[in-house]
LUMDRENSE-783184 format. One record per residue: x, y, z of N, C-alpha, C in turn; residue in one letter. Coordinates in Angstrom, 3 decimals. Layout:
nxx, nyy, nzz, caxx, cayy, cazz, cxx, cyy, czz, type
X, Y, Z, X, Y, Z, X, Y, Z, A
...
This chain:
nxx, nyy, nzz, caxx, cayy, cazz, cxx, cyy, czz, type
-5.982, -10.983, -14.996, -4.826, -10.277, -14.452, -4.193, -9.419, -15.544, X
-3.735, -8.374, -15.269, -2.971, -7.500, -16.053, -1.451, -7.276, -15.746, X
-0.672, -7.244, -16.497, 0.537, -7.599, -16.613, 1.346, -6.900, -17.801, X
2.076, -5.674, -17.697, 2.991, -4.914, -18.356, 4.043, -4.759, -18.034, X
4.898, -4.483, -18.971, 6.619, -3.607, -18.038, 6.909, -2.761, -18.636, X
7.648, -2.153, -18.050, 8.928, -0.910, -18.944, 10.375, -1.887, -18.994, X
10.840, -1.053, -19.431, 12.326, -1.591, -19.790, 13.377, -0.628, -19.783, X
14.144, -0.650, -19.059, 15.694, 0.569, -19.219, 16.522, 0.641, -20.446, X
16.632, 1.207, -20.913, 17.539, 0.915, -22.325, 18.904, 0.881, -21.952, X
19.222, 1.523, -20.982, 20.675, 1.332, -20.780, 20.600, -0.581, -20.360, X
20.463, -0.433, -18.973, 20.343, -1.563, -17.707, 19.300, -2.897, -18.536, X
18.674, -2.232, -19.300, 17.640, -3.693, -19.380, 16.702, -4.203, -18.970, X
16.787, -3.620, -17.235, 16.054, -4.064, -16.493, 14.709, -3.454, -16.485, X
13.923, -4.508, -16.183, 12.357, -4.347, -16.300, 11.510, -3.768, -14.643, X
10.369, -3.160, -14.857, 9.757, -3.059, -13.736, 8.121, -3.831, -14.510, X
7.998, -4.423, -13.800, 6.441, -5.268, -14.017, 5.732, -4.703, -13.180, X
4.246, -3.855, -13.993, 2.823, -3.582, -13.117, 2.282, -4.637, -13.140, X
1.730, -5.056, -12.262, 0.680, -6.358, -11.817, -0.562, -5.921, -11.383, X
-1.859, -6.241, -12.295, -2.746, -5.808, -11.224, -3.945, -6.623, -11.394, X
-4.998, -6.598, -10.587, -5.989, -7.582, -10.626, -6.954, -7.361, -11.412, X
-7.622, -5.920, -12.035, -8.516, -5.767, -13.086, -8.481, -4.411, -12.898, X
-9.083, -3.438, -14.219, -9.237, -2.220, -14.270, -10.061, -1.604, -12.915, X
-9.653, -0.304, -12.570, -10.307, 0.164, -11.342, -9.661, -0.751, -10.447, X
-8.831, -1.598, -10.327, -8.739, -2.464, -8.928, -6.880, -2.210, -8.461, X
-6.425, -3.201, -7.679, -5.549, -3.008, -7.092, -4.442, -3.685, -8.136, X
-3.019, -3.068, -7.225, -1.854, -3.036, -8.563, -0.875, -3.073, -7.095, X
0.305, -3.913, -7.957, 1.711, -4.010, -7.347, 2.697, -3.691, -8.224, X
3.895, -3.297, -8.047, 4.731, -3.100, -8.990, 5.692, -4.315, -8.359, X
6.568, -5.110, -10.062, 8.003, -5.590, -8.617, 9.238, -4.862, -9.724, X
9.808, -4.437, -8.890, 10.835, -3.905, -9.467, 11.047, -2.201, -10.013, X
12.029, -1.300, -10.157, 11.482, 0.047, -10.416, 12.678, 0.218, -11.343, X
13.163, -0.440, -12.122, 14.450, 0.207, -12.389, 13.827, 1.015, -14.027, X
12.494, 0.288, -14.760, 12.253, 0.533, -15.743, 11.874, 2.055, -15.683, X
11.344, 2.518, -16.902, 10.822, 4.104, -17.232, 9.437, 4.537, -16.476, X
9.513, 5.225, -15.482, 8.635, 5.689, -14.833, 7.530, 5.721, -15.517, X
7.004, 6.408, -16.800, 5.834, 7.217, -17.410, 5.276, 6.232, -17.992, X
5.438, 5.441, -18.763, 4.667, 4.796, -18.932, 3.811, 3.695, -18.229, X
4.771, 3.380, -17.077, 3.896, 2.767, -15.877, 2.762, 4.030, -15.221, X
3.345, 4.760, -14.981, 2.432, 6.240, -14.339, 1.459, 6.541, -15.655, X
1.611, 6.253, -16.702, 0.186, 6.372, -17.500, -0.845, 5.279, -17.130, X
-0.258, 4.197, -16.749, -1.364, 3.154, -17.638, -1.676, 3.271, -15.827, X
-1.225, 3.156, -14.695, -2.249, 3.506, -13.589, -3.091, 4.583, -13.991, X
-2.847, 5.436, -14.113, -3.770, 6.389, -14.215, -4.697, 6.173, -14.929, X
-4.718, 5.542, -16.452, -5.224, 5.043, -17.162, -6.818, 4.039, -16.585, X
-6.119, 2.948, -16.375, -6.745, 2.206, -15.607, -7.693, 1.839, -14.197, X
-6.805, 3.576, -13.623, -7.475, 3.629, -12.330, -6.892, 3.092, -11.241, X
-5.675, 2.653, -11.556, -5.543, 1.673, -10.617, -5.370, 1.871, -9.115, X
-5.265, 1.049, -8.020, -4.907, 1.684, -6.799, -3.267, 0.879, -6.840, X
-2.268, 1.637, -6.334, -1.171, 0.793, -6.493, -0.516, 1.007, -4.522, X
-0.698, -0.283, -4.101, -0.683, -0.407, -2.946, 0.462, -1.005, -2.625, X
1.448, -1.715, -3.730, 3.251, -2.679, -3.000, 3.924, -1.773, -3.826, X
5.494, -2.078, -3.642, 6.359, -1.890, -4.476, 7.188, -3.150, -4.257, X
7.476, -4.147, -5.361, 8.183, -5.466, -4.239, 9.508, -5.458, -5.451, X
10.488, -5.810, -4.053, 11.572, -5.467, -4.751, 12.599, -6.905, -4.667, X
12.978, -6.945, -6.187, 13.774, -8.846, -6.040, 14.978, -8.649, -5.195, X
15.859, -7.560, -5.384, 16.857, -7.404, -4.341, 17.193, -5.640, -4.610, X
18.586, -5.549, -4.017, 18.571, -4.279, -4.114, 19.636, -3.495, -4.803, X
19.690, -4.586, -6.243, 20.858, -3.780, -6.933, 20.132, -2.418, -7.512, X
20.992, -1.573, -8.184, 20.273, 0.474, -8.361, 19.450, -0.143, -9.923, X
19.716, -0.975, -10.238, 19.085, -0.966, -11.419, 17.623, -1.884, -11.146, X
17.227, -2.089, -10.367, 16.013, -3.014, -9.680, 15.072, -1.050, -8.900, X
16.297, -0.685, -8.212, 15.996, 0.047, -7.248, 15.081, 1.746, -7.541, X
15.660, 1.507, -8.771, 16.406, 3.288, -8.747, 14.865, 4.488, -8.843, X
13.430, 4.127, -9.142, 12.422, 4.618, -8.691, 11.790, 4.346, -7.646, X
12.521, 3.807, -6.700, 11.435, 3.215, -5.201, 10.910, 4.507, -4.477, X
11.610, 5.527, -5.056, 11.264, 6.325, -3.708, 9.735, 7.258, -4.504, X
10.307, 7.303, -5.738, 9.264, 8.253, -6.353, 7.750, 7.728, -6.377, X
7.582, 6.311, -6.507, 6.867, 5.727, -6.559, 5.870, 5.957, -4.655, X
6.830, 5.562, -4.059, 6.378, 5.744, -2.373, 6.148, 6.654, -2.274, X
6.541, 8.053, -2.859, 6.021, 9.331, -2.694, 4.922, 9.295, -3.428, X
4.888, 9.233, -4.799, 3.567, 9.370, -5.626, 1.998, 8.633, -4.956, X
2.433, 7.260, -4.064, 1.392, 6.431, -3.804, 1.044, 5.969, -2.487, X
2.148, 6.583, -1.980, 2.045, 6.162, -0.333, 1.959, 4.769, -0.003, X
2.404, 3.673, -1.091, 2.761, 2.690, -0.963, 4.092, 2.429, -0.037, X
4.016, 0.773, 0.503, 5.204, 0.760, 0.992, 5.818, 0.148, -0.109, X
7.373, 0.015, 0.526, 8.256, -0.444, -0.447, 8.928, -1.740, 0.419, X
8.709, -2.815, -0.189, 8.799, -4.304, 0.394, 10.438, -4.753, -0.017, X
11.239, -5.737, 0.242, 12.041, -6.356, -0.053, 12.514, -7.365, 0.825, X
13.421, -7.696, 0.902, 14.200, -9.374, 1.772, 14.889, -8.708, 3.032, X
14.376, -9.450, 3.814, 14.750, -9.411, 5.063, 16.307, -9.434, 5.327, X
16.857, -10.335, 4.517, 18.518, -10.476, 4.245, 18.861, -9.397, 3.693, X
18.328, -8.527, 2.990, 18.948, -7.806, 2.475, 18.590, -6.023, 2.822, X
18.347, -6.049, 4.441, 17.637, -4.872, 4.570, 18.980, -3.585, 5.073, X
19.807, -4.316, 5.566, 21.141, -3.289, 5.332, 21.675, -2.404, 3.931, X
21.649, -3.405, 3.196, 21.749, -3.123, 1.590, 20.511, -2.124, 1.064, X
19.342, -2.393, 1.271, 18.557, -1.878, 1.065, 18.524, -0.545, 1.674, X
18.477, -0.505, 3.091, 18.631, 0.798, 4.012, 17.343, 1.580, 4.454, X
16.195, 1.488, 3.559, 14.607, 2.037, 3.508, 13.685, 1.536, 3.335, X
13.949, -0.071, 3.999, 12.741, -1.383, 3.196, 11.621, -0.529, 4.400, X
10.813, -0.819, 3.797, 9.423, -0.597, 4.787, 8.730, -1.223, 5.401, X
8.819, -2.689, 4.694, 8.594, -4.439, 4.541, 9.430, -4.942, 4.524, X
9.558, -5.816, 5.273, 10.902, -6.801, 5.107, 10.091, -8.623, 5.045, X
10.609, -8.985, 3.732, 9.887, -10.238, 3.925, 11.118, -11.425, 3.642, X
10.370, -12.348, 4.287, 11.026, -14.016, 4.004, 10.686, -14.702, 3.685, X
10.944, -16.094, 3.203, 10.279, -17.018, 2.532, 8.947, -17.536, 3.066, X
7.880, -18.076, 2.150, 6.940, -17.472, 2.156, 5.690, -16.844, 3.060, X
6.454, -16.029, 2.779, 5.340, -14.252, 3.339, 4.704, -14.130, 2.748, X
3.543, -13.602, 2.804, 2.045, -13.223, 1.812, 1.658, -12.156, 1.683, X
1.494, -11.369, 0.879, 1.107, -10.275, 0.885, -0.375, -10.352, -0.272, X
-1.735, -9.866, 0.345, -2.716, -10.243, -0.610, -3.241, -8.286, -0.642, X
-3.596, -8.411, -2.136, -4.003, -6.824, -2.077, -5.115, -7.137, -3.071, X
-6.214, -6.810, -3.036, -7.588, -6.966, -4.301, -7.671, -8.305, -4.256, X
-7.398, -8.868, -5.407, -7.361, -10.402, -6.134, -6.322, -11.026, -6.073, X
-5.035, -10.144, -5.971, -3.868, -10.169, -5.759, -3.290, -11.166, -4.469, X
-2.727, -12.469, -4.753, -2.408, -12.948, -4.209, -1.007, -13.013, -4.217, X
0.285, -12.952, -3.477, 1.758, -12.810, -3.936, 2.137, -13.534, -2.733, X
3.306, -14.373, -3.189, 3.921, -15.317, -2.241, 5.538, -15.399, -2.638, X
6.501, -14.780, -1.620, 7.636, -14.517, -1.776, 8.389, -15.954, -1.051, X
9.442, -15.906, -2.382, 10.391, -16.823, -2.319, 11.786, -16.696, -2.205, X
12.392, -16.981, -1.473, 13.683, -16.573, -1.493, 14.393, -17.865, -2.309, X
15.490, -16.950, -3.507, 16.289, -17.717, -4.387, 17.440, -16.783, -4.396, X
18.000, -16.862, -3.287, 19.650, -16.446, -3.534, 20.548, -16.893, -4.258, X
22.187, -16.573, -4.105, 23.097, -17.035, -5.186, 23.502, -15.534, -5.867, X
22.823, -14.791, -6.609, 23.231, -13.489, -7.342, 23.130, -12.465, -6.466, X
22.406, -12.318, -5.360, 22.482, -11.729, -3.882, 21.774, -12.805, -3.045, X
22.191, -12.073, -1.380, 21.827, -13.140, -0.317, 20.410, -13.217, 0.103, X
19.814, -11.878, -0.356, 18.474, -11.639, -0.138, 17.282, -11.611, -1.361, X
17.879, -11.771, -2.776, 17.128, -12.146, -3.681, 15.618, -12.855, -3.498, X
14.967, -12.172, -3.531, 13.191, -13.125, -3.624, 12.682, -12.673, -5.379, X
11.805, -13.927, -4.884, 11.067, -14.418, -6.198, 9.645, -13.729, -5.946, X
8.364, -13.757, -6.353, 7.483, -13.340, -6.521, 6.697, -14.338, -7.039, X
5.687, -14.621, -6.490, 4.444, -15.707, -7.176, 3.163, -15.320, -7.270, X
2.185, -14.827, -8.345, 1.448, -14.125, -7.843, 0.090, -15.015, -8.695, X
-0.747, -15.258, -7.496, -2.196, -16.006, -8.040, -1.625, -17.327, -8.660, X
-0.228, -17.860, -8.409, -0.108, -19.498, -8.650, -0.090, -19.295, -10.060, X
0.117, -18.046, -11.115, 0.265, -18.330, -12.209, 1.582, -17.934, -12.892, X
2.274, -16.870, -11.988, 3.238, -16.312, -12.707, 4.412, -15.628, -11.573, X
5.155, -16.421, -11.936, 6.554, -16.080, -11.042, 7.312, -15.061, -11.644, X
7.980, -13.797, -10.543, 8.915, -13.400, -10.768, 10.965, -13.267, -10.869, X
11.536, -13.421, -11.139, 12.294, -14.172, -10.824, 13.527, -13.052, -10.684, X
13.438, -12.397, -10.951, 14.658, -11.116, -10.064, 15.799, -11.373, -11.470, X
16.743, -10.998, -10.870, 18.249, -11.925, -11.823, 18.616, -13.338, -11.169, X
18.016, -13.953, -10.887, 18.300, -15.335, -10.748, 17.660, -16.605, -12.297, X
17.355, -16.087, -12.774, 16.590, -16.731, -13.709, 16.463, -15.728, -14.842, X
17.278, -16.085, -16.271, 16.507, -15.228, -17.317, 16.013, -16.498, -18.159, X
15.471, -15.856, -19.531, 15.043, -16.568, -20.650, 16.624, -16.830, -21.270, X
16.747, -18.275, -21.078, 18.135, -18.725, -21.523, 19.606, -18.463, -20.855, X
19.318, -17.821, -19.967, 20.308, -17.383, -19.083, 19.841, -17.994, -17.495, X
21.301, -17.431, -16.878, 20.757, -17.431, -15.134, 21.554, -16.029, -14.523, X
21.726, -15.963, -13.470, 22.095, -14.880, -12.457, 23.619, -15.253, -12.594, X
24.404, -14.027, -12.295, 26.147, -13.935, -11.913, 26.145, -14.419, -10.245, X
27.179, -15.030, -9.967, 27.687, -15.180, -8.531, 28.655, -14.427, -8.484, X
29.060, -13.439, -8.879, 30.021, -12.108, -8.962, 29.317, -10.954, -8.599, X
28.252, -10.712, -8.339, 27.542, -9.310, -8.134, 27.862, -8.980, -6.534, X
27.505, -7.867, -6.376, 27.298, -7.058, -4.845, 26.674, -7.824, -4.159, X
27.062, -8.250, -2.819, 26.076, -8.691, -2.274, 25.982, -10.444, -2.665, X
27.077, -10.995, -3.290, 26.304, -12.403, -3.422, 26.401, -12.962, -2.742, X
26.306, -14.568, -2.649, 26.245, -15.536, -1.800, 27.477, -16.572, -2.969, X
26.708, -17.597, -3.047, 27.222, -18.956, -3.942, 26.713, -19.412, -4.670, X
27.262, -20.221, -5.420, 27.428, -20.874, -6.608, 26.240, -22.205, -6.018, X
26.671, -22.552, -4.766, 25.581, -23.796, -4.423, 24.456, -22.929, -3.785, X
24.279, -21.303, -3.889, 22.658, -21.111, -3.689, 22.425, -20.860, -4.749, X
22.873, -20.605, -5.470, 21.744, -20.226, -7.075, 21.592, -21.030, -7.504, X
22.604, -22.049, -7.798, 22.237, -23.831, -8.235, 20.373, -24.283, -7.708, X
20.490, -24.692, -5.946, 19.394, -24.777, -5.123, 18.357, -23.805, -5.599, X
18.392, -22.691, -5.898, 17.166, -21.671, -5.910, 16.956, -21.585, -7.361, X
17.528, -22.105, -8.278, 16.892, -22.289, -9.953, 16.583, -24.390, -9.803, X
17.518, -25.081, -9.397, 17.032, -26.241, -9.276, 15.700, -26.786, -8.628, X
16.308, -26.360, -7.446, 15.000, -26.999, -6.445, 13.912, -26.140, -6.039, X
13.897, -24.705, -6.603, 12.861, -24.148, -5.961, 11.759, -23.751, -7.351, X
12.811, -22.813, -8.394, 12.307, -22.709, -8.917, 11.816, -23.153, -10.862, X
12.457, -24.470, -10.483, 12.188, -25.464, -11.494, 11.363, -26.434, -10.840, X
10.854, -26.436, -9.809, 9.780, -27.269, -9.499, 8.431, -26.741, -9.280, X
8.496, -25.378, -10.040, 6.813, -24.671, -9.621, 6.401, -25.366, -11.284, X
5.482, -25.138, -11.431, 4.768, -26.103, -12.733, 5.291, -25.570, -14.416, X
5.157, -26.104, -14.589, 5.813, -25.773, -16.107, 5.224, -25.143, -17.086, X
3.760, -24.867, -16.771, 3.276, -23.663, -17.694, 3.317, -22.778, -16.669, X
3.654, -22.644, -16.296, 4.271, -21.141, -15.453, 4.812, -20.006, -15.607, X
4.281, -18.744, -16.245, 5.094, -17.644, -16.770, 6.502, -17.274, -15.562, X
7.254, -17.082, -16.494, 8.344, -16.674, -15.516, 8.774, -15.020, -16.500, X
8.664, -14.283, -15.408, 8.741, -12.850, -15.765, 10.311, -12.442, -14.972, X
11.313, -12.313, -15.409, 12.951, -12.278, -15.006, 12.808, -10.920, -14.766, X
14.000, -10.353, -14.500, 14.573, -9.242, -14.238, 14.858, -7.775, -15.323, X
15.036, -8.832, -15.814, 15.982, -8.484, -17.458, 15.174, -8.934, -18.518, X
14.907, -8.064, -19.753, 14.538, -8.249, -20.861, 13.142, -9.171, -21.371, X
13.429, -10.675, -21.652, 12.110, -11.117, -22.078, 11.661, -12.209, -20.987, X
10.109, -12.415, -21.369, 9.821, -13.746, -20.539, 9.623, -14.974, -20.956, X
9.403, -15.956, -19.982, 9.503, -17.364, -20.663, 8.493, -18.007, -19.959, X
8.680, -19.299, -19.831, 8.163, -20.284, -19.073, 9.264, -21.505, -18.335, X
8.805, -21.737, -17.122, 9.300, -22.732, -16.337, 9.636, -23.891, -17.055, X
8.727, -24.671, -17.702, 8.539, -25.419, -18.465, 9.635, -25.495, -19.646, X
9.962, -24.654, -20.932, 10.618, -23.727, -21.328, 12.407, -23.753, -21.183, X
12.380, -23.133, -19.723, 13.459, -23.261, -19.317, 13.813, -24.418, -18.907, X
13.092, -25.361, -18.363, 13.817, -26.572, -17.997, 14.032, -27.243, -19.328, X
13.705, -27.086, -20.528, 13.980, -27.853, -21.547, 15.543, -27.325, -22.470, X
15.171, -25.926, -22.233, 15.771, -25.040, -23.303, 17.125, -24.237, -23.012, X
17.080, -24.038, -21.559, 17.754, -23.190, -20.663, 19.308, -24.406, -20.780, X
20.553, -23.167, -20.924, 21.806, -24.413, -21.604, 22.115, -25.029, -20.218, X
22.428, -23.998, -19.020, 22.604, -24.209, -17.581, 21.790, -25.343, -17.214, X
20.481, -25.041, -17.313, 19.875, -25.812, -16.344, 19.620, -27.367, -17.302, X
20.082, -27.543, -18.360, 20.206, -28.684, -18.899, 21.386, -29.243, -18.710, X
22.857, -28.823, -18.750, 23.870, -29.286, -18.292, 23.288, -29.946, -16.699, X
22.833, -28.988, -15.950, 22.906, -29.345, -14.277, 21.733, -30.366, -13.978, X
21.025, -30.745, -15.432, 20.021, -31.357, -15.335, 20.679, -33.095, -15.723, X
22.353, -32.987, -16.397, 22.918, -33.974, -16.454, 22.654, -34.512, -18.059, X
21.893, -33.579, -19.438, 21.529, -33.563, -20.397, 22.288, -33.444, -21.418, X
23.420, -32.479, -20.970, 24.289, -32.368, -21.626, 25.710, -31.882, -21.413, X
26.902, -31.997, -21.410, 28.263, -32.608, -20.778, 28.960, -30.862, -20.833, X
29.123, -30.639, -19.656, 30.144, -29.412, -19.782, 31.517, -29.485, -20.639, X
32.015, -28.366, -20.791, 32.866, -28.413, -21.890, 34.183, -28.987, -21.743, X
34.473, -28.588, -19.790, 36.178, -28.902, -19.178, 36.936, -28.569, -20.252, X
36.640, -26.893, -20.575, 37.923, -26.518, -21.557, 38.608, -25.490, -20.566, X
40.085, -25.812, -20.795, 41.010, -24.716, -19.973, 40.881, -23.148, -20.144, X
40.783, -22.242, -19.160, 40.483, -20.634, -19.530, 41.489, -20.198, -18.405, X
41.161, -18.531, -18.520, 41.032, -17.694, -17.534, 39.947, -17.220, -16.867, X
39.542, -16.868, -15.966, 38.690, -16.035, -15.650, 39.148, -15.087, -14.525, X
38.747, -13.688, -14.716, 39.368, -12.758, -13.684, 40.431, -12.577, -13.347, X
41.546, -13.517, -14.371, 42.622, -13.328, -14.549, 43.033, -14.391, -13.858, X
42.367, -15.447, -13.317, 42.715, -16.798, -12.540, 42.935, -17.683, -13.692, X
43.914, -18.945, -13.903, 43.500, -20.452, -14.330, 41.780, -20.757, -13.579, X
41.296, -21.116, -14.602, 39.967, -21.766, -13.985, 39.678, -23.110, -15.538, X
38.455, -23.757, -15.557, 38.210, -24.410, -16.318, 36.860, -23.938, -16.964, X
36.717, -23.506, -18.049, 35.002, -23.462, -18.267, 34.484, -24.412, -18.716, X
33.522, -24.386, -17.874, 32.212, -25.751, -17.930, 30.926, -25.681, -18.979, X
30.604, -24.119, -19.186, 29.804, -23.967, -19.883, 30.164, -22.383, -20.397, X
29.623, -22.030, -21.384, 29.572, -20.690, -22.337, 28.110, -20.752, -22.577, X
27.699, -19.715, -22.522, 26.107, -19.768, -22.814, 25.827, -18.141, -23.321, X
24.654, -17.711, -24.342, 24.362, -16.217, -24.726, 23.408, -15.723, -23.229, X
24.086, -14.848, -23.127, 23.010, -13.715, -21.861, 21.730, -13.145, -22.758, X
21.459, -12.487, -21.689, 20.086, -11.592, -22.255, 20.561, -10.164, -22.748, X
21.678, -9.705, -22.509, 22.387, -8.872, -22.550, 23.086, -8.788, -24.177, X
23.262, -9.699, -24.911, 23.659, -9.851, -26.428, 25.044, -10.710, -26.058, X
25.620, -10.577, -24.632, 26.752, -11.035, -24.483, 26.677, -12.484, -24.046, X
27.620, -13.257, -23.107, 27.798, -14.249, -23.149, 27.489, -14.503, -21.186, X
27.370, -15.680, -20.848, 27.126, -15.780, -19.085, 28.252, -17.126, -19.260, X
29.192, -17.738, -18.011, 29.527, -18.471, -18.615, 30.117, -19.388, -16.875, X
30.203, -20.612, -16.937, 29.757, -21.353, -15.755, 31.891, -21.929, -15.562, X
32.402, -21.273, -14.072, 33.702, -21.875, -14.324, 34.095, -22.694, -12.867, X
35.116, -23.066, -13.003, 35.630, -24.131, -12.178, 36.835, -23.222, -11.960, X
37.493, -22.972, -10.403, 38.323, -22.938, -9.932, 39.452, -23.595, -9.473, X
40.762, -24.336, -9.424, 41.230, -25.129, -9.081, 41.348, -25.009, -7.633, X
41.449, -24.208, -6.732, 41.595, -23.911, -5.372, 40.358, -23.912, -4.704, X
40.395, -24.991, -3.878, 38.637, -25.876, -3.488, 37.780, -26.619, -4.421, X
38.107, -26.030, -5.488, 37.088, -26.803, -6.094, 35.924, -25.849, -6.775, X
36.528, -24.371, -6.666, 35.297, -23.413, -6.702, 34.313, -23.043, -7.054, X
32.839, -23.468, -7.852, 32.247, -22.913, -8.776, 31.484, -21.246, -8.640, X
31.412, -20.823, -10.262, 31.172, -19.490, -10.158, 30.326, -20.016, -11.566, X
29.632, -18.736, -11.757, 28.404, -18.201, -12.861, 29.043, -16.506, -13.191, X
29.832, -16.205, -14.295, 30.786, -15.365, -14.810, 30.655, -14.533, -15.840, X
30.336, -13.149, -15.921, 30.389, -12.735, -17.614, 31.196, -13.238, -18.110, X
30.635, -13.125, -19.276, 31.953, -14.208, -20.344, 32.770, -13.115, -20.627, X
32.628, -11.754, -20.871, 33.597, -10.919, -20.599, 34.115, -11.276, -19.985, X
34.154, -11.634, -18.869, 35.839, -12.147, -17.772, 36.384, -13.348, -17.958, X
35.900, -13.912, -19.054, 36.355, -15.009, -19.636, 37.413, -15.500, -21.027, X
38.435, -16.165, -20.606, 39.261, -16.380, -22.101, 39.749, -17.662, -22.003, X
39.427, -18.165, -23.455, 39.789, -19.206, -23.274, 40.867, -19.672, -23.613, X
41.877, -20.799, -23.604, 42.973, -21.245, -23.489, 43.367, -22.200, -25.189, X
């Protein structure tokens, strides 16, 4: 399997070519990265590029879908939940849907929480994609466009996608990759929620609310992600630490 990305220098965000061998078939997930150098190495390679699969539909995931559908006459796939947002899915998929192209086997997962329609990507049982729900040392905001909750991103990094196998490449949204494995050891979130190690219950602000922070953790971003408690319900959120101060 072949496996590259670009990267946005502003945004961060990555677009991953996937493809099954030189001369053969290719998927992209994600478009937010630098067009040309993905458009070399197809060409390069030969490739036929037949998906465009998209983790959700923030502009920085989004923002080459169309050029790409023009250049390849590919469709452009994404979440069924999220096809309002989207507005031009071509594909609309749900949990697991299959899409097989060459060698290419891909099996979409839905892991909401950072949006309602967020999917994952599994392709040939070796390597998951994980949208912004999952970085290397980080996880997804429950503050973005489009989210859901604090108890779906919990569920969709706990139970869905910490139980695919642990040498498992996990290829995120954003910046670098890791492993399943990896993250369940290393990841600060998913070790707190793993009961490993004790949130902080130090008094803050966030968003200009009293809240409590539970955790502070480094993003992929250079900045901080940071896990808070609301006093009204009981609320939990996943927060730039920019919107965070502590007490």
């Amino acid at each position: 399997m072949i496996v590259e990305k670009t990267m946005s220098s502003g945004w961060l965000s990555n677009t991953w070519l996937v493809a099954d061998e030189p001369g053969g078939k290719a998927v992209l997930v994600d478009t937010g990265g630098p067009t040309g150098p993905i458009l070399a190495r197809i060409a390069e390679l030969s490739l036929d590029l037949t998906h465009v699969l998209c983790t959700h539909h923030h502009v920085d995931h989004v923002t080459h879908n169309a050029e790409y559908r023009q250049e390849f006459g590919c469709p452009v796939c994404g979440g069924k939940r999220e096809r309002d947002l989207f507005g031009d899915l071509d594909v609309e998929l749900v949990d697991g849907d299959e899409i097989r192209t060459g060698d290419l086997h891909v099996r979409a997962l839905e892991i909401p929480g950072h949006t309602l329609g967020q999917l994952g990507f599994v392709v040939n049982d070796e390597r998951v994609f994980t949208g912004d729900t999952l970085f290397r040392g980080s996880v997804g905001g429950t503050r973005a466009t489009g989210h859901t909750t604090f108890e779906d991103l919990h569920h969709s990094i706990m139970e869905v996608l910490m139980k695919l196998p642990p040498d498992m490449a996990v290829h995120p949204g954003h910046v670098d990759p890791t492993t399943v494995g990896r993250e369940w050891e290393e990841n600060p979130f998913v070790r707190v929620w793993r009961g490993l190690d004790s949130p902080a219950e130090a008094p803050c602000t966030a968003f200009g609310k009293e809240a409590t922070l539970l955790l502070r953790a480094a993003d992929y971003d250079g900045g901080t992600k940071c896990w808070v408690r609301f006093p009204d319900g009981n609320v939990l959120d996943v927060v730039p630490g920019s919107q965070v101060t502590e007490r």
